[in-house]
C-alpha positions, 0 to 999 in steps of 0.5 A, spaced: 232 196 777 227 199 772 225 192 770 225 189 777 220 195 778 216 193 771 216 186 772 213 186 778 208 190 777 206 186 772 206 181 778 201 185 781 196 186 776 195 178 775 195 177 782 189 182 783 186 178 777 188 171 779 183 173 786 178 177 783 176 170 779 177 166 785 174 170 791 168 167 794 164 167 801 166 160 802 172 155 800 167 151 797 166 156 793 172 157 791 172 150 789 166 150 785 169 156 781 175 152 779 172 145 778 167 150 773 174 152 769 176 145 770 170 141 768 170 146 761 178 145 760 184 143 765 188 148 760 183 153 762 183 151 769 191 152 767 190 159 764 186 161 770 192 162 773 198 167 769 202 169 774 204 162 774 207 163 767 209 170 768 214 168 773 217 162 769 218 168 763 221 173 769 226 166 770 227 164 763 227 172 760 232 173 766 236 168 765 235 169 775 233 162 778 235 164 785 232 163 792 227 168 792 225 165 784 225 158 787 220 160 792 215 163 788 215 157 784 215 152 789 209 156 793 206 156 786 206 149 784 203 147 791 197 152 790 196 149 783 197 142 785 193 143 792 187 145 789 187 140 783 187 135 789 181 137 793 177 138 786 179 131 785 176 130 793 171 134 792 167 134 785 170 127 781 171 122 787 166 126 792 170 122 798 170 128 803 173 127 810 168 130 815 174 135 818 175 138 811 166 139 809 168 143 816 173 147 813 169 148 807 164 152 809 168 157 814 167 164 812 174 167 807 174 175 809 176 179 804 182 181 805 185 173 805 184 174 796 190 179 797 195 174 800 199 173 793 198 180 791 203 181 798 207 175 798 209 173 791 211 181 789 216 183 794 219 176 793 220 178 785 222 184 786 228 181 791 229 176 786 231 181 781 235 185 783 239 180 788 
C-alpha cells in the first residue's frame, strides 16, 4: 500500500510537469510547443513526455499489467501518437482540413492541462493494489 501511495504520487508530479510544458492558449499553440521539442529531436519530443516511461517501469517493476495498467498505457500511446500525427498534418505536410484550423484556434482554459493529473493517477493507484 505504501508503494501504491509512493508511485502515484510520483505520477502526479510528472503529470504537473508534463502540463506545465504544454500549457498554452490555443491547440495550435500546443502544437507548436511540441513541433519545437519534435524538430530539435523526435527523442526529445519522446522524453517531454516521462509519465509514459514511469508507467512502464511501475508495470515492469511491479511485474502488475491488469486492467487499469492497460488502460494507462493505451490512453498514453494514443495521446503520443495522436499529437505525432497532427504535428506531421500540421508543421511537415501542412494539409490542414478547414474543421481542424477551427479546432486549432479554440480557447483551451486552464484547468483542461490538468486532466492527466486526475485520470492517469487514480487508475495507478487501482492498479496496484488491485
Amino acid at each position: 500500500m505504501d508503494n501504491a501511495l509512493l508511485l502515484t504520487s510520483m505520477l502526479v508530479f510528472l503529470e504537473l510537469f508534463e502540463a506545465l510544458m504544454q500549457r498554452s492558449g490555443t491547440l495550435y499553440g500546443v502544437m507548436e510547443k511540441l513541433y519545437g521539442w519534435y524538430s530539435k529531436s523526435i527523442f526529445l519530443f519522446f522524453l517531454m513526455h516521462p509519465a509514459f516511461y514511469f508507467i512502464l517501469f511501475v508495470v515492469v517493476a511491479t511485474n502488475t499489467l491488469n486492467i487499469y495498467m492497460i488502460a494507462i498505457l493505451t490512453l498514453k500511446i494514443f495521446d503520443l501518437f495522436y499529437k505525432l500525427e497532427l504535428i506531421k498534418k500540421i508543421f511537415i505536410k501542412q494539409d490542414v482540413p478547414q474543421d481542424l484550423v477551427a479546432m486549432l484556434e479554440w480557447q483551451i482554459p486552464s484547468w483542461f492541462f490538468l486532466m492527466g493529473v486526475l485520470l492517469y493517477p487514480p487508475l495507478l493507484y487501482y492498479g496496484l493494489i488491485a
